[in-house]
C-alpha positions in Angstrom: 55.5 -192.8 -3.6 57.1 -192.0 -6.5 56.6 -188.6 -6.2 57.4 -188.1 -2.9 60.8 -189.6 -3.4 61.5 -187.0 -6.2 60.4 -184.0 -3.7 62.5 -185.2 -1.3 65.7 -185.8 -3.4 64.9 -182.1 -4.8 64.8 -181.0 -1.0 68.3 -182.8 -0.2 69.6 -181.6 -3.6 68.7 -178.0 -3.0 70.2 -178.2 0.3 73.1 -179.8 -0.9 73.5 -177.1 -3.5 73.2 -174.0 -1.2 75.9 -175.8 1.2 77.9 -176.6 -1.6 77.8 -173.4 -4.4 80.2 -171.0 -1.4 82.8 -173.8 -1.1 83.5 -173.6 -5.4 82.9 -170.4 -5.6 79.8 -170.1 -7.8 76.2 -169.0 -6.8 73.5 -171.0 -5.7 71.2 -170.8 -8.4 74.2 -171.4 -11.4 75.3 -175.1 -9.6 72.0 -175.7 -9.0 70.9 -175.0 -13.1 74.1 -177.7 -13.8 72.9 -180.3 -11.3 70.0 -180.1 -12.7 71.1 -180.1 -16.8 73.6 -183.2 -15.5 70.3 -185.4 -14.1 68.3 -184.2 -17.3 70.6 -186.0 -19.3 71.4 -189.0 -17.8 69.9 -192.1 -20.0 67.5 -193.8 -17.9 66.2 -190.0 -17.0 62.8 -189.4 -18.7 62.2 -186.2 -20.4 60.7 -183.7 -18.2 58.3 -180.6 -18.7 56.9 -178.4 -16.2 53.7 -176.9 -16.1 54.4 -173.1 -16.8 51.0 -172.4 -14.9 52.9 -173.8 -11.9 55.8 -171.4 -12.4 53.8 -168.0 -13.1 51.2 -169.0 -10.9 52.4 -171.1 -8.0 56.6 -170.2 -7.5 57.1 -167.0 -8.7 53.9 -165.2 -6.6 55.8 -165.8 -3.2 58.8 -165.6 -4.7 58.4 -161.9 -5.9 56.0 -161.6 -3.0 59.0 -162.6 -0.6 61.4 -160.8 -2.8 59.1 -156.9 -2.0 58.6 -157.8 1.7 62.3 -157.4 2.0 62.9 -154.6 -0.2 63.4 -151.2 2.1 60.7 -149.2 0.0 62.3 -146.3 0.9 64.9 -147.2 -1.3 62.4 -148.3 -3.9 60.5 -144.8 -3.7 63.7 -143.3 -4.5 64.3 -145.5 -7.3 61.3 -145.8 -9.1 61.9 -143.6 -12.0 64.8 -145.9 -12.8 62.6 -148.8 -12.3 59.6 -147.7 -14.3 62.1 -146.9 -17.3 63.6 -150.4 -17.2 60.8 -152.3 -16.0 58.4 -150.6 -19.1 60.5 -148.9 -21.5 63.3 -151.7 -21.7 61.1 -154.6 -22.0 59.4 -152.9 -24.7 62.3 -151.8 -27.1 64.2 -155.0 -26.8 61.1 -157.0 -27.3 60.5 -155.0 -30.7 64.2 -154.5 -31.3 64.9 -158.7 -30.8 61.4 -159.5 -32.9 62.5 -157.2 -35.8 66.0 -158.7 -35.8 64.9 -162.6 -35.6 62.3 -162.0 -38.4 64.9 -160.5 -40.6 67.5 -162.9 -39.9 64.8 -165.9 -40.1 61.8 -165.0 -42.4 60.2 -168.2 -41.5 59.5 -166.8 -38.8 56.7 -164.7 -38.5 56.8 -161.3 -37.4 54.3 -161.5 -34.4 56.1 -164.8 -33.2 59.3 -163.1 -33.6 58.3 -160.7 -31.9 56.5 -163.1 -28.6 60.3 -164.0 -28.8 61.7 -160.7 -27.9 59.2 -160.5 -25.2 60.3 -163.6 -23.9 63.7 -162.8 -23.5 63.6 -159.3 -23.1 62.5 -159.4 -18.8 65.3 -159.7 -16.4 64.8 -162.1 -13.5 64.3 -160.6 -9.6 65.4 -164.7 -8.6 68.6 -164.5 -11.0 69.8 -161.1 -8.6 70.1 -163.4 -6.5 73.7 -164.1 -8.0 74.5 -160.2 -7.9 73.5 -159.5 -4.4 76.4 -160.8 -2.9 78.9 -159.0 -4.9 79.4 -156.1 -2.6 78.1 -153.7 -5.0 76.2 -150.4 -3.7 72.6 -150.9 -2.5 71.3 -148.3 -5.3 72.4 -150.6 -8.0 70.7 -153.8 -6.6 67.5 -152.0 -5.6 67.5 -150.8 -9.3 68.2 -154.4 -10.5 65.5 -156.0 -8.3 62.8 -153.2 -8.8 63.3 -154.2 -12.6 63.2 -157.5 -11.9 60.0 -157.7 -10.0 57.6 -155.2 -12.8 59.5 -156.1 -15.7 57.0 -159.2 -16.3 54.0 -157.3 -16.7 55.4 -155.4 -19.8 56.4 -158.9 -21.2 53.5 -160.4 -20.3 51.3 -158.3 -22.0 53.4 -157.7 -25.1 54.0 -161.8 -25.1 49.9 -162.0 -25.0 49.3 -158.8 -27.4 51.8 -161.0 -30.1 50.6 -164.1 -29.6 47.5 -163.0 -30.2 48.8 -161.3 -33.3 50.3 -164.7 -34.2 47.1 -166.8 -34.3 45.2 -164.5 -35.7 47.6 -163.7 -38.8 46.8 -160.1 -37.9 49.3 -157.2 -36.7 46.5 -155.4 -35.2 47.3 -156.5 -32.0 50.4 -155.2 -31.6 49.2 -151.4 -32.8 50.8 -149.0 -29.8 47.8 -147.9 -28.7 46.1 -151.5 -27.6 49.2 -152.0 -26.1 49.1 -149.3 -24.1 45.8 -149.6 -23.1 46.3 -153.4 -21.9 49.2 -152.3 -20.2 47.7 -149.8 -18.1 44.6 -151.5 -17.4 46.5 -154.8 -16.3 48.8 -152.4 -14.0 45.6 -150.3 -12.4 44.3 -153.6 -11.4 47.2 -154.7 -10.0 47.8 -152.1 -8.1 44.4 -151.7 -6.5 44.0 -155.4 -5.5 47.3 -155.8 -4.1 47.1 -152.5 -2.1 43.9 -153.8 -0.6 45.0 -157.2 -0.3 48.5 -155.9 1.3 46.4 -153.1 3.3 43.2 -155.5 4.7 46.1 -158.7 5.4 48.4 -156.6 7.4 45.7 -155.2 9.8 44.3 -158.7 10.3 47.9 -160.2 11.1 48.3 -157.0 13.6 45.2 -159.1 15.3 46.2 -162.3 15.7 48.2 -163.1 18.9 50.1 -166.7 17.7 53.2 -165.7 15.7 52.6 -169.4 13.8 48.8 -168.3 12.9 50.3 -165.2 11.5 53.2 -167.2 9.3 50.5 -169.4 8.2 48.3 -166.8 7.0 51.2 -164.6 5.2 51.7 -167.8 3.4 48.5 -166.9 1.7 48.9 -163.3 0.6 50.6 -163.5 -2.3 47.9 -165.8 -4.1 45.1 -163.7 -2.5 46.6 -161.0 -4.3 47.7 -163.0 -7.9 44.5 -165.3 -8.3 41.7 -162.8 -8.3 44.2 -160.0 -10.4 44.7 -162.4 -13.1 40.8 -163.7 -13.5 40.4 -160.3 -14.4 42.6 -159.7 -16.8 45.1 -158.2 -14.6 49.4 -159.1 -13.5 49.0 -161.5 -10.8 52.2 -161.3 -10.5 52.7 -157.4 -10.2 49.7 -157.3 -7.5 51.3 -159.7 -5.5 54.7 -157.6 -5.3 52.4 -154.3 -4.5 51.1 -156.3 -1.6 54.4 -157.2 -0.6 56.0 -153.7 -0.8 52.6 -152.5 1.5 53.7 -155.0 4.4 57.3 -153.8 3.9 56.3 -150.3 4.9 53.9 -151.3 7.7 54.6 -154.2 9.3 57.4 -152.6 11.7 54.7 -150.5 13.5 51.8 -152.8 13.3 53.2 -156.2 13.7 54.9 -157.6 16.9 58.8 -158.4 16.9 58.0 -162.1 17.3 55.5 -162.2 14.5 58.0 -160.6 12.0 60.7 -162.6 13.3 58.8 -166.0 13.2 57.7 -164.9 9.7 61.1 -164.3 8.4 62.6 -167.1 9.1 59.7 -169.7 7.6 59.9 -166.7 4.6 63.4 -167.5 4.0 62.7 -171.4 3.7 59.9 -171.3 1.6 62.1 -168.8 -0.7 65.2 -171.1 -0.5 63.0 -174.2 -1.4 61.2 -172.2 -4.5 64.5 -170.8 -5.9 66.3 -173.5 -5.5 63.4 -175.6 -7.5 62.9 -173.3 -9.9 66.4 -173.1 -11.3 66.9 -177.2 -10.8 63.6 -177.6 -12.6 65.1 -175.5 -15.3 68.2 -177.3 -16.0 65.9 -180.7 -15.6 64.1 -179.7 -19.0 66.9 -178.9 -20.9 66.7 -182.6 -21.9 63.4 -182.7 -23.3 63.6 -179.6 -25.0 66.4 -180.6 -27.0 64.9 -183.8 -27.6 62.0 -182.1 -28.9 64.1 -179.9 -31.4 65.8 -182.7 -32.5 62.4 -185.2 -33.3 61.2 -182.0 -35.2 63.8 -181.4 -37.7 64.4 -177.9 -36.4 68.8 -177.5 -36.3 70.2 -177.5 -33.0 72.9 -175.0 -34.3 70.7 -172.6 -35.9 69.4 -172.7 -32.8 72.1 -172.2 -31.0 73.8 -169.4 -33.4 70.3 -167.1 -32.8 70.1 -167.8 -29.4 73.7 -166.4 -29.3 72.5 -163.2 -31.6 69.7 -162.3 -29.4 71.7 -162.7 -26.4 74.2 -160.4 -27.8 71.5 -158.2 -28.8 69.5 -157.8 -26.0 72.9 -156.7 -24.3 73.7 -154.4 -26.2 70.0 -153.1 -26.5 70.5 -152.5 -22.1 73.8 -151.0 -22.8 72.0 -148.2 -25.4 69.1 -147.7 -23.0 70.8 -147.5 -19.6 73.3 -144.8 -20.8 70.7 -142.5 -21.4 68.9 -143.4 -18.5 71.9 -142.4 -16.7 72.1 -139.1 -18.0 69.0 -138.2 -17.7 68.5 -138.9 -14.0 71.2 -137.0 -13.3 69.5 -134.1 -15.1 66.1 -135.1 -13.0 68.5 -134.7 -9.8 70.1 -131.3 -11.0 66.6 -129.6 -11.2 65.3 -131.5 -7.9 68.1 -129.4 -6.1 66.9 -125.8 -7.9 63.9 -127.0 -6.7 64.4 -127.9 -3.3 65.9 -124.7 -3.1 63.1 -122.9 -4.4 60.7 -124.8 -1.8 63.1 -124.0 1.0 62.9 -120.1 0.5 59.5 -120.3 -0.2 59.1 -122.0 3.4 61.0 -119.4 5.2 58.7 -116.4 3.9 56.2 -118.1 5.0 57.4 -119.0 8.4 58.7 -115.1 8.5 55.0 -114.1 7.6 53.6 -116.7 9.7 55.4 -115.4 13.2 54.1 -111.7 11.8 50.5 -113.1 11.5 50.8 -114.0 15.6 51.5 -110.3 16.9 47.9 -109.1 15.0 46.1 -107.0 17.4 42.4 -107.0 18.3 41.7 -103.7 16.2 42.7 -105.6 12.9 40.6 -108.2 13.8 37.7 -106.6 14.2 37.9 -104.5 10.9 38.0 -108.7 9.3 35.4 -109.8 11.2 37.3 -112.2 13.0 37.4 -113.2 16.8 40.4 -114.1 18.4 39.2 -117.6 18.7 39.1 -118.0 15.0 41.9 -116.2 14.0 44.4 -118.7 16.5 42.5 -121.5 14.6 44.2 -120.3 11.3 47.6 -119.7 12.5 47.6 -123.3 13.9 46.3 -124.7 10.6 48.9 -122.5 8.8 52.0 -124.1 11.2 50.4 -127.4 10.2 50.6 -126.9 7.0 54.6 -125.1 7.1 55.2 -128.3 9.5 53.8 -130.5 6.8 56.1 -128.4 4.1 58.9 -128.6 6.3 58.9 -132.6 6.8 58.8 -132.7 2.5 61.3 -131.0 2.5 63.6 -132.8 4.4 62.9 -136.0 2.9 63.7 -134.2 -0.7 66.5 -133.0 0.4 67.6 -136.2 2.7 66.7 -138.0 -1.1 69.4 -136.0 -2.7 71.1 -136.8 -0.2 71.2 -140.5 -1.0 71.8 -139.6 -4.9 74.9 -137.5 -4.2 76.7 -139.8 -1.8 75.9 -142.8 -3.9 76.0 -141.5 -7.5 75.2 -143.6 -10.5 77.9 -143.2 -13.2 79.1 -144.9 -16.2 81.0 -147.9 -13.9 77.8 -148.6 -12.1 76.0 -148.0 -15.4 78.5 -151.3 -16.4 77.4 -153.3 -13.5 73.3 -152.6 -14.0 74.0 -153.8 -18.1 75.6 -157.1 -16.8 74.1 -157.9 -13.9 70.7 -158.1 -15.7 70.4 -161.8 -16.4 67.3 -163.6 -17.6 66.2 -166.5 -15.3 63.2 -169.1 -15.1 61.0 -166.5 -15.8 62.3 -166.6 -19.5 61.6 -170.2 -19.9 58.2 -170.7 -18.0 56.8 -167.5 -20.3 58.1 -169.4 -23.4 56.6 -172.5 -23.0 52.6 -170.3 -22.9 53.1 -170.5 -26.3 50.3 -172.1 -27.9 51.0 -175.8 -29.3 49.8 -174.7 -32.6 52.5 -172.0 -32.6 55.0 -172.7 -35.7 58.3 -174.0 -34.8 57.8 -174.0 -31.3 60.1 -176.5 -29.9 63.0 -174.4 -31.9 61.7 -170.8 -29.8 61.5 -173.0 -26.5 65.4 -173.9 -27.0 66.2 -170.7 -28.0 64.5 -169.4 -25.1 66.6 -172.2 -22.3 69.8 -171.0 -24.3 69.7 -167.2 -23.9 68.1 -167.9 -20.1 70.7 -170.3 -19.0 73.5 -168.8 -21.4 72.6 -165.7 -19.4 72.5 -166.9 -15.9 76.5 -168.8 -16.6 78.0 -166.4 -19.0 76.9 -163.4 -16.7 76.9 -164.9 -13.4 80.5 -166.1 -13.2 82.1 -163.3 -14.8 80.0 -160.4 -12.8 82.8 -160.0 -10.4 85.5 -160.1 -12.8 82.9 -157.0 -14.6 82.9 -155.6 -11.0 86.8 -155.5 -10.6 87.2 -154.2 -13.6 85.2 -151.7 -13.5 85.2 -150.7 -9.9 82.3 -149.5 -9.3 81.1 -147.2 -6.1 81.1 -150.2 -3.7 79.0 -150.6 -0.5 81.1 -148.4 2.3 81.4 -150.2 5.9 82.7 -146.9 7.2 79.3 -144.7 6.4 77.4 -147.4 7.4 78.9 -147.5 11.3 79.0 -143.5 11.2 75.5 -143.2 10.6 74.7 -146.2 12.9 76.7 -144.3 15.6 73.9 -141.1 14.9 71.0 -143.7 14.3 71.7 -144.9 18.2 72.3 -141.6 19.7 68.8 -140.7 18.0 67.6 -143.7 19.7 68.9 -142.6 23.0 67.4 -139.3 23.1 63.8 -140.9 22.2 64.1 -142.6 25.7 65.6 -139.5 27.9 62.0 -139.1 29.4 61.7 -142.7 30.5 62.8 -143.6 34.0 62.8 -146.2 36.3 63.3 -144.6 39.8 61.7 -146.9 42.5 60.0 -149.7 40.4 59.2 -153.3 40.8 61.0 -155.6 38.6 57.5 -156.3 36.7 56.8 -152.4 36.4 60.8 -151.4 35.3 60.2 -154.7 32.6 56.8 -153.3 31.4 58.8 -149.1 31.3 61.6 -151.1 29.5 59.4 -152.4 26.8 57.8 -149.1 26.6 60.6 -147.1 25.8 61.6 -149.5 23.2 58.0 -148.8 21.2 58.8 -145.3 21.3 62.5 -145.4 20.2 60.8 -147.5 17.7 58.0 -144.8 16.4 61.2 -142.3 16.4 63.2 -145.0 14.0 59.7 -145.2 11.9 59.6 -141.6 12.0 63.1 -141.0 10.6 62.2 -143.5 8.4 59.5 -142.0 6.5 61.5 -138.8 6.7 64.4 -140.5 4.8 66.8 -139.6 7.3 68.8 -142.5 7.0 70.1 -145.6 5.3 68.0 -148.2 4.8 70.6 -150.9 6.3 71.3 -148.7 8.8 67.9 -148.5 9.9 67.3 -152.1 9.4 70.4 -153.0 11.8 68.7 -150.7 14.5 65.2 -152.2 14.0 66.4 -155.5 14.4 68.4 -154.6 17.8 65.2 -152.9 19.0 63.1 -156.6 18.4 65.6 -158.6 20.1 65.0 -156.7 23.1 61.6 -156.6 23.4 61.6 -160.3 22.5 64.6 -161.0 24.8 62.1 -158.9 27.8 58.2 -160.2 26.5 59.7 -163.6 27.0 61.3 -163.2 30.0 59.7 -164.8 33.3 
């Protein structure tokens, strides 16, 4: 009983908190944090600890899972160098960068723990974007921020492992570059086979089931179908569930029915507010205990405080050194993916030139090759396959640089991607898999709530002062209803050929739904061809399933 009346005050609180956090002008997951901190404290509140193995294995696999089904991976294609670099090489340096630092500064601590530290606080949270998503900022620069935030654990995972590892053992050799690397790539390979198979074999079983409630019920289970069997083999559980989510992002619009993704959505977006909500009112709720613990033990709740203000700093300023290069060099990357494209597109036309010569052969010449007619039609059509098959790459390369050059990434938005990257629950949940043999752990746990929930306040209420100040490239309403106004007329000329000249009712409702599955193929089509926005083809796909809901349900 007891527990059910804690779940459902949670329920009410998180409701109360979503309802609440537009009103006073702060973000969901920052009044939830102080709700919860405010309850934590209170004195006939009992200290509370939650179960990490809940967070990294029971919240934050349909969280992330959620998180990638709604991600356009178009844009995430485009991004992924970006993403890789944050994601991997980020993690890495601040997690050496911090450990180094917090072993100088405090020699009691040992180097390997320092250095489980740093990989505790070096991942950014995909749940904390939450509190940058609505700032108005270009899509680019939250795909980039929630690309990071949904691999970034993996790398700090594995590094948090590899030290700990290091720190029982009193041995360094777990932390050599090379066994890193190895564990790294072994946990990733497995993460990405299982949840491509998991993502692959679920989606083509939901395109069979008929009851849009069986098929939310049984998307409810993918992300643990993917996490469970990834991490008893020593793979991220956590990375193959977002590979399975980006899979059903890419084909769920052509396999699955508009009432089925609809119907899925919607429970999607509850379960997701329920989990986010918990996880950051679960946070604050520890916050107590935590303390408390640092307190019993002797450890100094302001050296605590002063280092978890030092590595917060620090891992700032460590973002600040890496994305400026990072900037840099993907413009460079884009510079020579123009010579390129440029190359490919000549290439293509002395093909096509030689191509249209190759059709005028005559007989004679085919005769001194050896060749019939017959055979010699069967290579020119598998040559225009191929120069189609050039042709499409090279319009989504050059519709990618597209994308780059009308949205570019310069040193404003460079600003925005340093402070919008705030640690989250993810921070706390992987500090607390510390071992209870680990020395002075009660004093890294606190350090570890400061610099998460310092992040989440400091950053979160001043992001959109950062973002006036700055002024970044901003999300433009004007592109968006051009392109929408091509995106329909597209649409349009996908259903020229469909007509309903003396039909029933029944057979102009069944030609009606037809003609909306193939303006849908063409949307998929342009699509995959990068053709247009990712919004823009998300506001058309959605008008396209609210007719052929609005007709399948009609009497």
């Amino acid at each position: 009983m007891e527990i059910l009346i804690i779940a459902v005050a949670g329920l009410l609180v998180i409701a109360a908190g979503n309802q609440l956090a537009p009103r006073v002008g702060v973000a969901s997951p920052l009044l939830l944090l102080a709700l919860g901190a405010g309850v934590g404290f209170l004195p006939f509140v009992s200290a509370i600890e939650l179960d990490p193995d809940i967070v990294l294995e029971v919240v934050l696999p349909p969280l992330l899972f959620s998180t990638a089904v709604s991600m356009p991976v178009m844009d995430f294609r485009r991004e992924l160098r970006a993403v890789a670099a944050l994601a991997v090489g980020l993690v890495a340096v601040s997690a050496t960068i911090i450990g180094l630092v917090v072993h100088a500064v405090m020699p009691t601590i040992a180097l390997p723990w320092a250095i489980a530290l740093g990989a505790v606080l070096s991942p950014t949270d995909a749940v904390a974007i939450t509190v940058a998503r609505g700032s108005g900022v270009s899509q680019r620069i939250i795909t980039i921020l929630e690309g990071e935030g949904l691999f970034n654990d993996a790398t700090a995972l594995i590094l948090l492992s590899s030290a700990t590892a290091a720190g029982i053992a009193h041995s360094a050799d777990a932390l050599q570059p090379a066994a890193l690397v190895s564990g790294f790539l072994t946990s990733l390979a497995l993460a990405l086979a299982i949840g491509w198979a998991v993502g692959e074999g679920s989606i083509r079983v939901r395109s069979r089931i008929t009851n849009p409630t069986a098929d939310t019920v049984v998307s409810f289970t993918i992300p643990f179908l993917a996490s469970l069997p990834t991490d008893y083999l020593g793979g991220s559980g956590l990375v193959a569930a977002v590979v399975a989510g980006l899979v059903i992002s890419f084909r769920r619009p052509r396999l699955l029915p508009p009432a089925h993704r609809q119907t899925a959505q919607q429970n999607w977006r509850t379960i997701e507010l329920i989990l986010e909500g918990g996880i950051f009112l679960f946070m604050g709720l520890q916050a107590y205990g935590i303390v408390q613990d640092v307190v019993d033990g002797g450890f100094g709740l302001r050296a605590a405080v002063l280092l978890a203000a030092g590595t917060g700093a620090l891992a700032v300023l460590v973002r600040v050194a890496f994305v400026a290069p990072l900037l840099v060099w993907l413009r460079r990357v884009r510079r020579r993916h123009r010579q390129h494209l440029e190359e490919e597109r000549q290439r293509l036309e002395r093909f096509e030139t030689r191509l249209e010569q190759a059709r005028d052969i005559d007989d004679e010449l085919l005769a001194k090759h050896g060749l019939s007619a017959e055979q010699w039609h069967q290579a020119v059509t598998g040559w225009r396959d191929r120069l189609e098959r050039g042709q499409r790459r090279q319009r989504r390369r050059g519709a990618d640089l597209d994308y780059f050059t009308a949205d570019p990434l310069g040193p404003r938005e460079g600003a925005v991607i340093v402070w919008a990257g705030m640690r989250g629950a993810v921070t706390l949940a992987a500090a607390q898999t510390l071992p209870l043999t680990t020395p002075n752990r009660p004093f890294l746990l606190l350090v570890a709530l400061l610099v998460a929930s310092g992040s989440l306040v400091i950053q979160g209420l001043t992001l959109g002062g950062v973002i006036r100040l700055v002024r970044p490239r901003m999300a433009s309403r004007t592109a968006d209803d051009a392109e929408r106004e091509r995106l329909l007329r597209l649409l349009g000329d996908a259903a020229t050929s469909r007509h309903a000249d003396a039909l029933t009712p029944a057979e102009a409702r069944e030609l009606a739904i037809e003609t909306i599955r193939v303006q849908r193929h063409a949307l998929l089509d342009a699509r995959d061809e990068g053709l247009f926005s990712s919004s823009s083809l998300e506001y058309a796909l959605e008008r396209l399933d609210a007719k052929e809901i609005l007709l399948t349900t009609a009497e």
